[in-house]
C-alpha beads as a LAMMPS data file, in Angstrom:
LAMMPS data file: protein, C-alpha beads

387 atoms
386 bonds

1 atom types
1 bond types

-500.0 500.0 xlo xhi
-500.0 500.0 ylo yhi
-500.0 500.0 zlo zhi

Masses

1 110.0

Atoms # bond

1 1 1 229.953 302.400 -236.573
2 1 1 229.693 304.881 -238.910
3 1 1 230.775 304.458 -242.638
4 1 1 230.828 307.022 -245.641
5 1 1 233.077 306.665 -248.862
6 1 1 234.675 310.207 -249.095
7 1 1 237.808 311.122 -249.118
8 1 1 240.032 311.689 -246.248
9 1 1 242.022 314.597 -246.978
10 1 1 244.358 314.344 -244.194
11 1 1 244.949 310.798 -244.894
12 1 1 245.169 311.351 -248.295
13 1 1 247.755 313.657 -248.490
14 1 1 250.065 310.979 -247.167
15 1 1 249.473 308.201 -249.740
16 1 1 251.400 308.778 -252.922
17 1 1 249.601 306.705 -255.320
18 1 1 250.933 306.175 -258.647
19 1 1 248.502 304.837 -261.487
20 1 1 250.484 302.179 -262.374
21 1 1 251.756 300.841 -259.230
22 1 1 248.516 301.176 -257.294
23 1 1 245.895 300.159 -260.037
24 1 1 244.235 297.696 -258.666
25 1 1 243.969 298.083 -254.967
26 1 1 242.231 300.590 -252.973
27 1 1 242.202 302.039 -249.512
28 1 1 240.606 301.688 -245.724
29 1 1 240.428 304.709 -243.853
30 1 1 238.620 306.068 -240.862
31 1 1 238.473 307.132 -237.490
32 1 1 238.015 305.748 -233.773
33 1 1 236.067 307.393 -230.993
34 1 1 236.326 305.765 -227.677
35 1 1 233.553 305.655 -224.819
36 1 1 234.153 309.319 -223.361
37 1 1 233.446 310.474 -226.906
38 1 1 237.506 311.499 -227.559
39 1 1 239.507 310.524 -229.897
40 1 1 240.787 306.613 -229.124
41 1 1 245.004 306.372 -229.737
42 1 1 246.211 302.512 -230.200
43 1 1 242.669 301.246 -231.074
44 1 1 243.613 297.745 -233.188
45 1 1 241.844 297.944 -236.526
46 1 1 241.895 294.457 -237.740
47 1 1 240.969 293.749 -241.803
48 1 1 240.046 290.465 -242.957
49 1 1 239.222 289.798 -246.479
50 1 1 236.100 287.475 -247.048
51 1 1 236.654 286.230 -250.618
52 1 1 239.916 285.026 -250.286
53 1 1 242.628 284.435 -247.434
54 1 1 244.084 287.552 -246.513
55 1 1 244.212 289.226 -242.765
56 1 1 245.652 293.044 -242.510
57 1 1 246.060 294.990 -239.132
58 1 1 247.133 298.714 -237.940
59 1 1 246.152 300.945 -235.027
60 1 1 245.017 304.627 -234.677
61 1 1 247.068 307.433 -234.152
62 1 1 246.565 309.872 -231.337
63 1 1 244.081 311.625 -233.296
64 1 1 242.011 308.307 -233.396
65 1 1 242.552 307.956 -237.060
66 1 1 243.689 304.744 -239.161
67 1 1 244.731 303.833 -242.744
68 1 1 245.452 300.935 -244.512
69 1 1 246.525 301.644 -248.389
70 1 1 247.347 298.757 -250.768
71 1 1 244.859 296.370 -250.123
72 1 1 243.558 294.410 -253.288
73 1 1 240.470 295.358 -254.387
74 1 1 237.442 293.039 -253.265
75 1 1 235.015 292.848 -249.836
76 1 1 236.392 292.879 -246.462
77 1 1 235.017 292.410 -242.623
78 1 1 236.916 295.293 -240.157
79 1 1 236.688 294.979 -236.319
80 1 1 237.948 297.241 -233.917
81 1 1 240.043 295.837 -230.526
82 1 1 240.057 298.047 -227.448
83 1 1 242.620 295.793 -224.365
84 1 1 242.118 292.531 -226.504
85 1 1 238.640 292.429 -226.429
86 1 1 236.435 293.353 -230.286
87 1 1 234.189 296.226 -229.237
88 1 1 232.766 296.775 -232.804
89 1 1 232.749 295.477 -236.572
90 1 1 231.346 295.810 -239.792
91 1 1 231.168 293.300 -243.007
92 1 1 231.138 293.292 -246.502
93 1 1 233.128 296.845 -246.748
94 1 1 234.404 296.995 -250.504
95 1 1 237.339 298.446 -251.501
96 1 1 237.450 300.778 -254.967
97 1 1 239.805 302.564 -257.001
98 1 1 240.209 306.098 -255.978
99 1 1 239.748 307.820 -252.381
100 1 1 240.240 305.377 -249.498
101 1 1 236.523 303.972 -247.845
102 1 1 235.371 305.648 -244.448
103 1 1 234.795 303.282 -241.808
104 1 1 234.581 304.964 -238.314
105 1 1 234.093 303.375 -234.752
106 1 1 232.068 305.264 -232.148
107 1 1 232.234 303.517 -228.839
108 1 1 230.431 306.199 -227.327
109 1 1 227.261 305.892 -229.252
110 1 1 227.949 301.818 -228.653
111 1 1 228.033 302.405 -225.171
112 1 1 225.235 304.689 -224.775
113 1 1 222.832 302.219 -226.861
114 1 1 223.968 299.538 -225.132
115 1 1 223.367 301.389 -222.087
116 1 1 219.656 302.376 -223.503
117 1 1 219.155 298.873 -224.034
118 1 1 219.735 297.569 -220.722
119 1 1 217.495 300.258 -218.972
120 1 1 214.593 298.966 -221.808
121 1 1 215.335 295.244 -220.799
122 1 1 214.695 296.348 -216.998
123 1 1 212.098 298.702 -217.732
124 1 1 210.552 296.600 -220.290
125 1 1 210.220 300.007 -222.394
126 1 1 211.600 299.861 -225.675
127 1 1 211.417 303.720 -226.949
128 1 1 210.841 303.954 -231.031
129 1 1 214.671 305.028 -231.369
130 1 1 215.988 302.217 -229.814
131 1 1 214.047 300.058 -231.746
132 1 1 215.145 301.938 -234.837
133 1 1 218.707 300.643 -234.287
134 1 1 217.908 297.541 -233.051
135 1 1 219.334 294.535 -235.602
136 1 1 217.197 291.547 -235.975
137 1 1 219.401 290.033 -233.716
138 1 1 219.231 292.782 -231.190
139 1 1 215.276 292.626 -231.033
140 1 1 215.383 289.183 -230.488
141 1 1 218.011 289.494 -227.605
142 1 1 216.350 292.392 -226.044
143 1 1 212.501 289.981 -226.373
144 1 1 214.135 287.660 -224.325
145 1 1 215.776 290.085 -221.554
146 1 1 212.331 291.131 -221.540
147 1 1 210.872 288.086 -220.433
148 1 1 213.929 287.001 -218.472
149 1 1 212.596 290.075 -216.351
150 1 1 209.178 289.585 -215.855
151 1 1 209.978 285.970 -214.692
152 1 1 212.528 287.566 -212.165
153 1 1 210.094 290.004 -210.930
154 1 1 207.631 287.216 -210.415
155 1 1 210.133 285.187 -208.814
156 1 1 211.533 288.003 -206.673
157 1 1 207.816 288.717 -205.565
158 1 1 207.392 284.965 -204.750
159 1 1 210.529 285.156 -202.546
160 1 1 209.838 287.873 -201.178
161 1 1 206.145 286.975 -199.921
162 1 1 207.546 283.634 -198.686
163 1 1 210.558 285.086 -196.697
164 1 1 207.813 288.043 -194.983
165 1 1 205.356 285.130 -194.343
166 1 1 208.096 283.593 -192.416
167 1 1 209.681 286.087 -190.551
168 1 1 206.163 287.119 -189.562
169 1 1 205.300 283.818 -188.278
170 1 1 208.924 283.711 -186.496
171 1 1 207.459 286.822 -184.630
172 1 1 205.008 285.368 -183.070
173 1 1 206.348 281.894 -182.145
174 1 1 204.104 279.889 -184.897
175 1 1 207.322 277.820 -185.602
176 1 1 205.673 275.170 -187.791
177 1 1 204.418 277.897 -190.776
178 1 1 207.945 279.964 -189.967
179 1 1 209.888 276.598 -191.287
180 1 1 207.257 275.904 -194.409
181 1 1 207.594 279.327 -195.486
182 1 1 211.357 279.803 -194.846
183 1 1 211.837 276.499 -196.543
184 1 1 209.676 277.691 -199.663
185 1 1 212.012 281.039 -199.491
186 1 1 215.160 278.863 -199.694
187 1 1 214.499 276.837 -202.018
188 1 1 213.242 279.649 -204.316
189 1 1 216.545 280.999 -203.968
190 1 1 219.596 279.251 -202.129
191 1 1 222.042 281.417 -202.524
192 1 1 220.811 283.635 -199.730
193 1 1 222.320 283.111 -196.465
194 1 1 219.836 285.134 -194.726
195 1 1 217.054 282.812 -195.274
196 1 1 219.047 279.821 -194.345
197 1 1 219.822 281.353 -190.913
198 1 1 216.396 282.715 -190.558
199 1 1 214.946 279.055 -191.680
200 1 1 217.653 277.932 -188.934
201 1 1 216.146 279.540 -186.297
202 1 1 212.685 278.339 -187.140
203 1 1 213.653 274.849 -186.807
204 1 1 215.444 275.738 -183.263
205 1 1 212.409 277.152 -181.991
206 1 1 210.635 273.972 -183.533
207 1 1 212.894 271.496 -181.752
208 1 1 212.011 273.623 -178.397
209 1 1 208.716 272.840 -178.283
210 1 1 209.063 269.379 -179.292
211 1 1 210.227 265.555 -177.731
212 1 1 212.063 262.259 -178.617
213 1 1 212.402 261.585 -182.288
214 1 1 210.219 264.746 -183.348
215 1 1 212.745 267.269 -181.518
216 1 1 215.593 265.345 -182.748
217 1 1 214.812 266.029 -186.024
218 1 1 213.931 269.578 -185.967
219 1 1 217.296 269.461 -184.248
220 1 1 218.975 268.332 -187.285
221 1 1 217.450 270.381 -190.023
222 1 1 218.443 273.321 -187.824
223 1 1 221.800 271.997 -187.723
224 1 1 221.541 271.355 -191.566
225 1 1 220.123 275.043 -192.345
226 1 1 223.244 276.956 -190.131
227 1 1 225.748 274.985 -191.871
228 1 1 223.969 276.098 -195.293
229 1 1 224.035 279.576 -194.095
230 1 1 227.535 279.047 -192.571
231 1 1 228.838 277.819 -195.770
232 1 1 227.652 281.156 -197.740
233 1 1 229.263 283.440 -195.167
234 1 1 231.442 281.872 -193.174
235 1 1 232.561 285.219 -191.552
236 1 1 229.347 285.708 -189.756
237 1 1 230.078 284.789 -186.365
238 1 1 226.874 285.233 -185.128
239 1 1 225.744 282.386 -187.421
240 1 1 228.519 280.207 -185.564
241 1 1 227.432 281.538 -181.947
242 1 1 223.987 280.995 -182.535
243 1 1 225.025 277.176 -184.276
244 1 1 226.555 276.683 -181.379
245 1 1 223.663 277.500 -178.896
246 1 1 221.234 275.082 -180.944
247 1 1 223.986 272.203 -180.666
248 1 1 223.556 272.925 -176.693
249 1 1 220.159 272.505 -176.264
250 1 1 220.728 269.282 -178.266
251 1 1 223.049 268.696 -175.462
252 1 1 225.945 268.359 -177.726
253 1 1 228.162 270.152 -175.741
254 1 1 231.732 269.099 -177.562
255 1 1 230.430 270.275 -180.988
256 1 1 229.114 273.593 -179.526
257 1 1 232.235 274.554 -178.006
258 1 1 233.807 273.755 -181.222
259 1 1 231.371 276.768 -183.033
260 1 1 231.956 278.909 -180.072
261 1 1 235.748 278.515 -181.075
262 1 1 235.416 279.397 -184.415
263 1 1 232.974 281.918 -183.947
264 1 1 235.514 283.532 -181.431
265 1 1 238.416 283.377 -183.806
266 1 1 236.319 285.169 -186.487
267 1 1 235.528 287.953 -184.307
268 1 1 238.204 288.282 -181.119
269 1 1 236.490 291.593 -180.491
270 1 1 233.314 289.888 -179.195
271 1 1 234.947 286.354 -178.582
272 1 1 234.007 286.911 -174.382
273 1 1 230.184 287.204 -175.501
274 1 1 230.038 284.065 -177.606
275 1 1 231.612 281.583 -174.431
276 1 1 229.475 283.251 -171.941
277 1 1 226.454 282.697 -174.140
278 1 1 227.412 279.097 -173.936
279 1 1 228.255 279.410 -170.224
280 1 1 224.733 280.718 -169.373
281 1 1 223.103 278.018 -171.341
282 1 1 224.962 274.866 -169.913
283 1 1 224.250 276.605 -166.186
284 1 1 220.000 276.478 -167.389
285 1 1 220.915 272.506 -168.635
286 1 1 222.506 271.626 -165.398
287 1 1 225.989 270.925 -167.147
288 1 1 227.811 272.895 -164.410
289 1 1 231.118 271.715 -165.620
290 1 1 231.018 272.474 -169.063
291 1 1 229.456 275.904 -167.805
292 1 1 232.602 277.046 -165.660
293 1 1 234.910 276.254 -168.789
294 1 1 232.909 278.250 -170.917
295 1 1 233.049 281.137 -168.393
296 1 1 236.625 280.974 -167.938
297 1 1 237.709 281.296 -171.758
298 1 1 235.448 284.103 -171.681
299 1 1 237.829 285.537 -169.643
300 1 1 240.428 284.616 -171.146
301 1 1 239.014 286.072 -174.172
302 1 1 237.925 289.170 -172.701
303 1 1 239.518 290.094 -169.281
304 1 1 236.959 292.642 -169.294
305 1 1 233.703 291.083 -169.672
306 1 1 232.229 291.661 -165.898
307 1 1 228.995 288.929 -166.164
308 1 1 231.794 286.177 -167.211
309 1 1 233.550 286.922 -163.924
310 1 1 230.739 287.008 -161.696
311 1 1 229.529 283.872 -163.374
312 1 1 232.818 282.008 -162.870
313 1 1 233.016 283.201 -159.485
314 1 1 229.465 281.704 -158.822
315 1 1 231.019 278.376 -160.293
316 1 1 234.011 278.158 -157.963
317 1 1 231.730 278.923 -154.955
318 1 1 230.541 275.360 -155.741
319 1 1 234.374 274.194 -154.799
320 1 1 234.366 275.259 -151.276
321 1 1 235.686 273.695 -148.221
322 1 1 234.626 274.110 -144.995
323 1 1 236.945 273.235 -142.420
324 1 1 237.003 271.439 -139.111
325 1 1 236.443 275.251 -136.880
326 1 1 233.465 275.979 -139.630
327 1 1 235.443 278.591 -141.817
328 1 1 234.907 278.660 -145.457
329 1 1 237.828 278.069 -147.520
330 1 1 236.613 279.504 -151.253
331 1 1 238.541 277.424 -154.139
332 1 1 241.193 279.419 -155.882
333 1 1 240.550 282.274 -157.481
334 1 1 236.426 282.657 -156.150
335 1 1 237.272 285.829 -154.421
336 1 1 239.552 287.413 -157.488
337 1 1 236.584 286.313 -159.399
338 1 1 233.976 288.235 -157.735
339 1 1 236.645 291.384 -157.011
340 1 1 236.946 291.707 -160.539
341 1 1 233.205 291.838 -161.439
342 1 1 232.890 294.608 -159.005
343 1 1 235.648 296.598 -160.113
344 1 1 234.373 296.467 -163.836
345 1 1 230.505 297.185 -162.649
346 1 1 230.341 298.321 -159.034
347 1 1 227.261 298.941 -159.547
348 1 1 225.836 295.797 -161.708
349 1 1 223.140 293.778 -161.270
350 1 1 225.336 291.017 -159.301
351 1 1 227.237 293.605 -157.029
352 1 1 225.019 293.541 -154.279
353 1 1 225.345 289.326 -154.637
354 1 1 229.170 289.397 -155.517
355 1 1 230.090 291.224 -151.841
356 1 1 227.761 288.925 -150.101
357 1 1 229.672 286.293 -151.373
358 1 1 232.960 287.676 -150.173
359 1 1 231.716 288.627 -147.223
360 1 1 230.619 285.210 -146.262
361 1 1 234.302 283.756 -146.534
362 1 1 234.849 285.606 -143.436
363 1 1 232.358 283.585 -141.157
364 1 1 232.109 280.169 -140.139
365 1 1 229.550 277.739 -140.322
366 1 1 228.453 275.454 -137.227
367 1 1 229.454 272.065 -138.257
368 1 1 228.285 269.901 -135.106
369 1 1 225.283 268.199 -135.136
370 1 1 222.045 268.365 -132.972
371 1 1 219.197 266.479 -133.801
372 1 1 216.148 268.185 -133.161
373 1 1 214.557 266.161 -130.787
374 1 1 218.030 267.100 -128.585
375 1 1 217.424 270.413 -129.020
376 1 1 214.002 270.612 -127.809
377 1 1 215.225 268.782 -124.916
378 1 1 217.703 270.989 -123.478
379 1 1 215.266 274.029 -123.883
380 1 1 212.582 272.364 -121.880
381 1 1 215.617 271.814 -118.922
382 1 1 216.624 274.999 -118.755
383 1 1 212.987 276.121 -118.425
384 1 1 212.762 273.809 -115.043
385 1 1 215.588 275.348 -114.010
386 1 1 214.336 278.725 -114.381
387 1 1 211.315 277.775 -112.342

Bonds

1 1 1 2
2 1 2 3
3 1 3 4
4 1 4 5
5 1 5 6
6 1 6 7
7 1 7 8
8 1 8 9
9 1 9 10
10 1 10 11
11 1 11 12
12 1 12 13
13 1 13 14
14 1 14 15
15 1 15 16
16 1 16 17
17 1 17 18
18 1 18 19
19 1 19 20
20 1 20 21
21 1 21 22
22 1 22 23
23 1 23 24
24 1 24 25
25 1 25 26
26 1 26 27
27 1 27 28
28 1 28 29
29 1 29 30
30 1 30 31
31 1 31 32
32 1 32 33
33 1 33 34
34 1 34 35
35 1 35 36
36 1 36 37
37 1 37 38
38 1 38 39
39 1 39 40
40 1 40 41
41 1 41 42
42 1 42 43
43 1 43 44
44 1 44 45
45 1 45 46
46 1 46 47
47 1 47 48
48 1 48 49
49 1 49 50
50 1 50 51
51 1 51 52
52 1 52 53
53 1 53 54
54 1 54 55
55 1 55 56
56 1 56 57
57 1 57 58
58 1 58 59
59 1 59 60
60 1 60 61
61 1 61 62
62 1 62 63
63 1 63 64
64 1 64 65
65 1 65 66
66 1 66 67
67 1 67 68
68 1 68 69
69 1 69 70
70 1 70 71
71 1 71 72
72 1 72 73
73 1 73 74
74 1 74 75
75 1 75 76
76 1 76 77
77 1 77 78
78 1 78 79
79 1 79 80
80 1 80 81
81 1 81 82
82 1 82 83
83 1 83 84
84 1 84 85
85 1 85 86
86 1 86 87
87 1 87 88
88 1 88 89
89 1 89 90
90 1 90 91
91 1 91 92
92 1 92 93
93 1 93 94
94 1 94 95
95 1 95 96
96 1 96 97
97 1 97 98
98 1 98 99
99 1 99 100
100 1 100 101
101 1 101 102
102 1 102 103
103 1 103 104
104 1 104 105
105 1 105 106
106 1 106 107
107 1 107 108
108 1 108 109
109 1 109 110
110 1 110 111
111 1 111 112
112 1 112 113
113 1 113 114
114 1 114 115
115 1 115 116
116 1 116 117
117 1 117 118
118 1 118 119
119 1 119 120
120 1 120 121
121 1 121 122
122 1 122 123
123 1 123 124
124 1 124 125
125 1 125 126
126 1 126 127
127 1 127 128
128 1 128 129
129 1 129 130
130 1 130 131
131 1 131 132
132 1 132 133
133 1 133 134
134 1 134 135
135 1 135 136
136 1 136 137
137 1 137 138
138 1 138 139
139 1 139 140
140 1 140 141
141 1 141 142
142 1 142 143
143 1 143 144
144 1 144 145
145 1 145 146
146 1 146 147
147 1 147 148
148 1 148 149
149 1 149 150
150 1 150 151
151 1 151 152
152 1 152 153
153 1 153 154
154 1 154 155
155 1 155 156
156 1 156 157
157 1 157 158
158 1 158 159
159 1 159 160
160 1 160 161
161 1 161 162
162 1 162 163
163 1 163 164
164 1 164 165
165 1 165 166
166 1 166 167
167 1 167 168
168 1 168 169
169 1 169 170
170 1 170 171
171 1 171 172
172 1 172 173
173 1 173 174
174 1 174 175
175 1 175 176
176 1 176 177
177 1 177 178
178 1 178 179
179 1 179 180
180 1 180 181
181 1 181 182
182 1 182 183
183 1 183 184
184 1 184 185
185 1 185 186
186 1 186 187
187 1 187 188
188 1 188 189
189 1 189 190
190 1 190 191
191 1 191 192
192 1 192 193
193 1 193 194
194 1 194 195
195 1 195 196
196 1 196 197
197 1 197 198
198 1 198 199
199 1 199 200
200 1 200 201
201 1 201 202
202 1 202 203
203 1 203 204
204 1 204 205
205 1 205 206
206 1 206 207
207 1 207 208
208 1 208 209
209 1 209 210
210 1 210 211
211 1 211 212
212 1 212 213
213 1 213 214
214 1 214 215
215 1 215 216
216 1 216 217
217 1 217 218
218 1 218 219
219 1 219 220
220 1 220 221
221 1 221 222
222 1 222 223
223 1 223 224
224 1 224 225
225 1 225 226
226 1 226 227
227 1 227 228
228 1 228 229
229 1 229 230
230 1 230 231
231 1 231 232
232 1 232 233
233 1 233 234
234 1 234 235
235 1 235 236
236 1 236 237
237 1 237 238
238 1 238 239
239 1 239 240
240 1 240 241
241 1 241 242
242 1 242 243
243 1 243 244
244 1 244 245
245 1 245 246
246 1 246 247
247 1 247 248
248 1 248 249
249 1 249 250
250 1 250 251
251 1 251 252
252 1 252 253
253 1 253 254
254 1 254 255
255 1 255 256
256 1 256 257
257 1 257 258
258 1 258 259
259 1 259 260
260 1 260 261
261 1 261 262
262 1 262 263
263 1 263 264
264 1 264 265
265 1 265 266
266 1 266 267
267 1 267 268
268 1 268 269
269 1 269 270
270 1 270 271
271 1 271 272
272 1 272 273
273 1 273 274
274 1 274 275
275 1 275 276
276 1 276 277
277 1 277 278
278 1 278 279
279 1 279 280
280 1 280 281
281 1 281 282
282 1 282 283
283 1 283 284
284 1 284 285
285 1 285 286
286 1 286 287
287 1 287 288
288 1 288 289
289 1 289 290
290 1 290 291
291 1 291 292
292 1 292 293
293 1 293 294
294 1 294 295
295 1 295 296
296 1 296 297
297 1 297 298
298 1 298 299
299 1 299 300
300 1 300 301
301 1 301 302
302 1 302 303
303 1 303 304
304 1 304 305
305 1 305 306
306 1 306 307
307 1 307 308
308 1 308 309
309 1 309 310
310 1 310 311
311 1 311 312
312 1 312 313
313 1 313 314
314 1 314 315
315 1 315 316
316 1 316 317
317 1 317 318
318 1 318 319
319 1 319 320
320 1 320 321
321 1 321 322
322 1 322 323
323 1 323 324
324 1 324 325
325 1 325 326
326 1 326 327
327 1 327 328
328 1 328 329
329 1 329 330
330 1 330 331
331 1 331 332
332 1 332 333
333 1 333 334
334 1 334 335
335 1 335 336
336 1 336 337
337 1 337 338
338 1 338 339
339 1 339 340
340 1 340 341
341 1 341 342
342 1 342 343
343 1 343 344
344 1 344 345
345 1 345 346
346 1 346 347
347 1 347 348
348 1 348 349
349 1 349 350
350 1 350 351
351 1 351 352
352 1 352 353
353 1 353 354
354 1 354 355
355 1 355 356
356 1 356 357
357 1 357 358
358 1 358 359
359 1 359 360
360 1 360 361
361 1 361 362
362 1 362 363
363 1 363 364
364 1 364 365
365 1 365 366
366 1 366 367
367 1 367 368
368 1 368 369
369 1 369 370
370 1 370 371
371 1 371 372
372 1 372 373
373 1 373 374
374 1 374 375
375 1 375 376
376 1 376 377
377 1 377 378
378 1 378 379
379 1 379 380
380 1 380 381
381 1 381 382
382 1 382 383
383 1 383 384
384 1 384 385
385 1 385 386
386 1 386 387
């Protein structure tokens, strides 16, 4: 804000003062630049008188410029509004007979300070000039950004140590300092989802290595730490898929599947992945049930996803008959099964497997009896008769 008390000769000229009718009041005049340094149209220039009630308002014309004639003669406290917000004032302007008082409004050199004073509150260097300006109140405000700083710095340092520590220890398997200093990291700051699912992982690796009521609850502040990471960002579906892999080693299958679900419906693209994840780790936990649901809404999810096939396949082999002549009958749908996987990867790792499985649903299998003893019998007979 700049203010002078000159006359404003293009302002002037429009106020047709008379000596007797305009005595005793005065005049308010100035001009408004806005942040980009131009002249600001429709700026609000609100007046308030501090002796005595009395409020006045206008705006600026498109040259930036305002006037306010007729106002009685005493002190007076003029803001300027930019979108109904006050981006500048100034007190204790008086009024006097004569040429109308300069007060101007430059939101560019606001901006710019204010701009200057921000950089010094992250640098911590306050130059001489922007001291100059400062106001009492300013100083004091820019002290305290100051030292608001330097105890973020120290704080983000302290994070940032702690989260390193851990992910260094999750490196190498040392599970017990991973959680300590993942746990530090969150509670230093617990907004960060990334540390909760990092501090997640800890504990799942914890829980692996442990038994009975220990592993339980490593289990549990695993379980604790994805929903805490979960709850930050719940579109991350590899938060959910990796929830749901933990709640399957706990061997709680139903609430696993239930992830897997959501993680799938977050992320269709990639829903096949997240059930054959699950799949593959209820075949390693002997849930072979469980395991042949999870392959086929993989499938469902992704026609396309050649492992889930060859896995489901593998499942269904488990449903075979044999009948009375000793031919395999495969359960429906074991042959599409493994047909599919080799049209989508002829030459995968499982091909070679996939058309020895089909293959085999062309022989038979001997399905009478003959104890041992029996057959060592019969040999030794037709050696006599040979003789």
């Amino acid at each position: 804000m700049n203010r002078r008390l000159r006359l404003i000769p293009a302002l002037a000229a429009g106020l047709l003062f008379t000596s007797g009718l305009y005595a005793q009041t005065g005049a308010l005049a100035g001009q408004v630049k806005g942040e980009d340094g131009k002249p600001l149209k429709d700026a609000i220039i609100k007046i308030e008188r501090q002796d005595i009630r009395g409020n006045y308002k206008t705006k600026t014309n498109k040259k930036g410029e305002w006037i306010h004639a007729g106002l009685p003669l005493g002190a007076y406290n003029i803001s300027v509004e930019v979108e109904g917000q006050v981006r500048d004032r100034v007190q204790g302007v008086r009024t006097t007979l004569g040429d109308p008082v300069e007060v101007n409004f430059d939101l560019e050199a606001i901006r710019k300070r204010q701009e200057a004073m921000n950089a010094a509150a992250q640098t911590g260097q306050v130059t001489k000039e922007i001291a100059r300006d400062m106001t009492p109140e300013q100083r004091k405000q820019m002290e305290e950004a100051i030292k608001q700083r330097e105890r973020q710095l120290a704080k983000n340092k302290e994070l940032n140590d702690a989260y390193n520590a851990g992910m260094e220890a999750l490196k190498t398997r040392n599970f017990e300092a991973a959680t300590q200093s993942l746990m530090k990291a969150a509670e230093l700051d617990p907004k960060q989802h990334v540390i909760w699912g990092q501090l997640a992982e800890a504990y799942s690796g914890l829980a692996q290595t442990k038994t009975g009521d220990e592993q339980n609850a490593a289990f549990e502040k695993a379980f604790e730490a994805y929903r805490k990471a979960i709850e930050l960002k719940p579109d991350d579906a590899g938060y959910l898929n990796n929830f749901a892999l933990a709640l399957a080693r706990a061997k709680r299958f139903d609430e696993a599947q239930q992830e897997l679900t959501k993680a799938a419906q977050v992320d269709p693209p990639n829903a096949g992945k997240y059930y054959y994840n699950l799949g593959a780790l209820l075949v390693n936990n002997q849930q072979l049930e469980p395991a042949g649901e999870a392959f086929k809404k993989a499938i469902e999810a992704d026609p396309n996803h050649a492992d889930s096939h060859y896995q489901y396949g593998i499942y269904l082999v488990s449903k075979a008959q044999v009948d009375a002549s000793g031919k395999v009958n495969p359960a429906p749908g074991t042959r599409e099964a493994f047909e599919a996987y080799l049209r989508l990867k002829p030459d995968g790792p499982f091909a070679e497997s996939a058309r020895g499985m089909i293959a085999s649903f062309e022989t038979t299998v001997a399905t009478e009896y003959v104890s041992p003893e029996a057959a060592k019998a019969a040999e030794k007979q037709k050696a006599k008769k040979k003789r």
